[in-house]
C-alpha positions as CSV (number, residue, x, y, z in Angstrom):
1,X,-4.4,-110.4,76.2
2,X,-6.1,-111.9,73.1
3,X,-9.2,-110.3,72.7
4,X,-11.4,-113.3,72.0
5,X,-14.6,-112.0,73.2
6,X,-14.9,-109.5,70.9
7,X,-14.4,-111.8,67.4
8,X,-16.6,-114.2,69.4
9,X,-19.4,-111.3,69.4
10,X,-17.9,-110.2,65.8
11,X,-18.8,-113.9,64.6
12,X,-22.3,-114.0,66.7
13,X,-23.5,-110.7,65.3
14,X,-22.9,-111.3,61.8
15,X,-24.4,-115.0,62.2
16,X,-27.4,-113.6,63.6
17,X,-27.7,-110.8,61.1
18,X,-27.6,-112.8,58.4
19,X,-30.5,-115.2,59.5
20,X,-32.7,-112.3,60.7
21,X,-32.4,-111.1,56.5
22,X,-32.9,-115.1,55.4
23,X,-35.6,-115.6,57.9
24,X,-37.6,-112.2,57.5
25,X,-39.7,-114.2,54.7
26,X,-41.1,-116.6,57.3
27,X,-41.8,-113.6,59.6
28,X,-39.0,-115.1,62.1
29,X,-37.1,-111.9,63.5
30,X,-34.8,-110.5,65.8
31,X,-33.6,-114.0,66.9
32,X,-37.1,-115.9,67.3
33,X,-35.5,-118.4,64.6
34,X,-33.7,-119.4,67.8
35,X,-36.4,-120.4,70.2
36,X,-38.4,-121.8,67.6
37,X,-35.1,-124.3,67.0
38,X,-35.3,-125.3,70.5
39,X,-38.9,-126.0,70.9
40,X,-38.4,-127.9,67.9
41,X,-35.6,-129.8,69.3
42,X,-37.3,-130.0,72.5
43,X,-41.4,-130.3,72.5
44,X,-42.7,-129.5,75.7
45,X,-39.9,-127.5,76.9
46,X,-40.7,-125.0,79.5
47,X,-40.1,-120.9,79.2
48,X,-38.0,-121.3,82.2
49,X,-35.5,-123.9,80.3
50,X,-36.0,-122.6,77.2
51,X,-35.0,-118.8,78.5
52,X,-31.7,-120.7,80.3
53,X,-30.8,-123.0,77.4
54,X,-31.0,-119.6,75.5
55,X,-29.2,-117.5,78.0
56,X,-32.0,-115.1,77.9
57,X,-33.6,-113.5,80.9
58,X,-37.3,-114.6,81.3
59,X,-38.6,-111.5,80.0
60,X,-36.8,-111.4,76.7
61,X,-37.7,-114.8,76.9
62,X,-41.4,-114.2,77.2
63,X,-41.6,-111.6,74.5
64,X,-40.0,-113.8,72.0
65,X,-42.7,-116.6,72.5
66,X,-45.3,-114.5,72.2
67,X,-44.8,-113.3,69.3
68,X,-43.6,-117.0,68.1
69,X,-47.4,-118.0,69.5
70,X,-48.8,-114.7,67.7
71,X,-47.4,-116.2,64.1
72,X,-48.4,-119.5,64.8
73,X,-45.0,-120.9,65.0
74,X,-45.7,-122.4,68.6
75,X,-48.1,-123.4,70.7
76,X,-48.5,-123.2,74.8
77,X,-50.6,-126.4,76.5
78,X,-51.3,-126.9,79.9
79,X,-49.4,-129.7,81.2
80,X,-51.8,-132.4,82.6
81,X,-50.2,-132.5,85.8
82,X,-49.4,-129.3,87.2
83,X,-51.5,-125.5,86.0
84,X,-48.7,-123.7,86.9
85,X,-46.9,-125.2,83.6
86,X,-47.3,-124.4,80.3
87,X,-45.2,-126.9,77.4
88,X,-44.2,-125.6,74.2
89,X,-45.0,-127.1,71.6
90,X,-44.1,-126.1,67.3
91,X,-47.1,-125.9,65.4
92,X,-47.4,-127.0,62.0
93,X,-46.3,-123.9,60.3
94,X,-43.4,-124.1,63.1
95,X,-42.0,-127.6,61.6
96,X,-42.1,-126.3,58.6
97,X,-39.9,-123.9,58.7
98,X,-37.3,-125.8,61.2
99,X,-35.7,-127.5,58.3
100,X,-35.0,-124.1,56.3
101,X,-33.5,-123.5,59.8
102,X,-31.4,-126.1,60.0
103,X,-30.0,-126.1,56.8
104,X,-29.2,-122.2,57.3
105,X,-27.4,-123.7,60.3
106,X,-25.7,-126.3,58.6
107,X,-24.5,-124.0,56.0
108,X,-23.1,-121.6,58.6
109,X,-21.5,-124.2,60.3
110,X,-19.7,-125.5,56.9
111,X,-18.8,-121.9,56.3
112,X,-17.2,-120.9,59.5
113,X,-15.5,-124.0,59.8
114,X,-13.8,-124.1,56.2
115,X,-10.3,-124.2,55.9
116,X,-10.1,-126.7,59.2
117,X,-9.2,-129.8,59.5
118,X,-11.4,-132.1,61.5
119,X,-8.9,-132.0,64.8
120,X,-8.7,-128.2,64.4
121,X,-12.7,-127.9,64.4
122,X,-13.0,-130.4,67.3
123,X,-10.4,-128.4,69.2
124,X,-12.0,-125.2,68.4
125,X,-16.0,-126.4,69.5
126,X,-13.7,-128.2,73.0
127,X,-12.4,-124.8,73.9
128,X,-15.5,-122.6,73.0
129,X,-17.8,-125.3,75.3
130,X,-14.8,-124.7,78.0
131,X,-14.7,-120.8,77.8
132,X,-19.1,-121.2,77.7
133,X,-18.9,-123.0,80.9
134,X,-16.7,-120.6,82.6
135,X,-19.1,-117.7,81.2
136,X,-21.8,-119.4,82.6
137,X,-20.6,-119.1,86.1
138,X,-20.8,-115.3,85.9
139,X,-23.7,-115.4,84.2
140,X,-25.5,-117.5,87.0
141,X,-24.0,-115.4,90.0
142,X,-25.4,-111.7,88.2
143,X,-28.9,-113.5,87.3
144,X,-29.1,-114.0,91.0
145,X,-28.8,-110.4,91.3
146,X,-24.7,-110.7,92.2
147,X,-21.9,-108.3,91.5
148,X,-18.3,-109.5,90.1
149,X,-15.4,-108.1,91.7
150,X,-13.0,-106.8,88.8
């Protein structure tokens, strides 16, 4: 068997490496460049969605946007309708650096993808978002406080 999980994680680690060293100089660490994408990409997201859009538990989760909301990155506001929520929100500072983010992104994405042809890239991203979907199964059942048979 094809071990494909382990360049997958390879390909992750090194990707995530190299923006935790291009992002220290906003102060954005040990992934936080991540959630700070998603608020941007999603204003008034909740922690809850935010930690499973991430595939985060809620504690991890919770660590990482406090310290996003202790740099100013993001803000949390009460939503109107319902105390128990809390929206989050990017700051100024936050948008600001989303763009560097992006570009990073777009760079890496250029990068890993070089040497494809179009179809071989679309093929590639159809059976990564098939393989996610089956890895999201597990990941759902264990959350839930599951075993899986081996």
């Amino acid at each position: 068997m094809k071990e494909v999980l382990r360049e997958v994680g390879m390909i992750a680690r090194s990707l995530d490496s190299i923006s935790n060293i291009e992002f220290k100089q906003y102060d954005l660490t040990k992934g936080q460049y991540l959630y700070l994408v998603r608020i941007c990409e999603n204003p008034g997201i909740i922690q809850e969605k935010l930690a499973e859009m991430i595939k985060v538990d809620r504690t991890t989760a919770a660590r990482a946007i406090k310290k996003l909301e202790l740099n100013g990155f993001i803000e949390k506001n009460d939503d109107p309708h319902n105390q128990k929520i809390r929206k989050l929100l990017p700051t100024e500072k936050g948008k600001a650096v989303y763009p560097f983010i992006k570009k990073e992104n777009d760079h890496s994405n250029k990068v890993a993808l070089s040497g494809l042809s179009e179809d071989e890239a679309d093929t590639l991203f159809n059976l990564l978002q098939r393989v996610r979907k089956n890895v999201e199964k597990d990941w759902e059942f264990v959350k839930k406080g599951n075993k899986r048979n081996y």
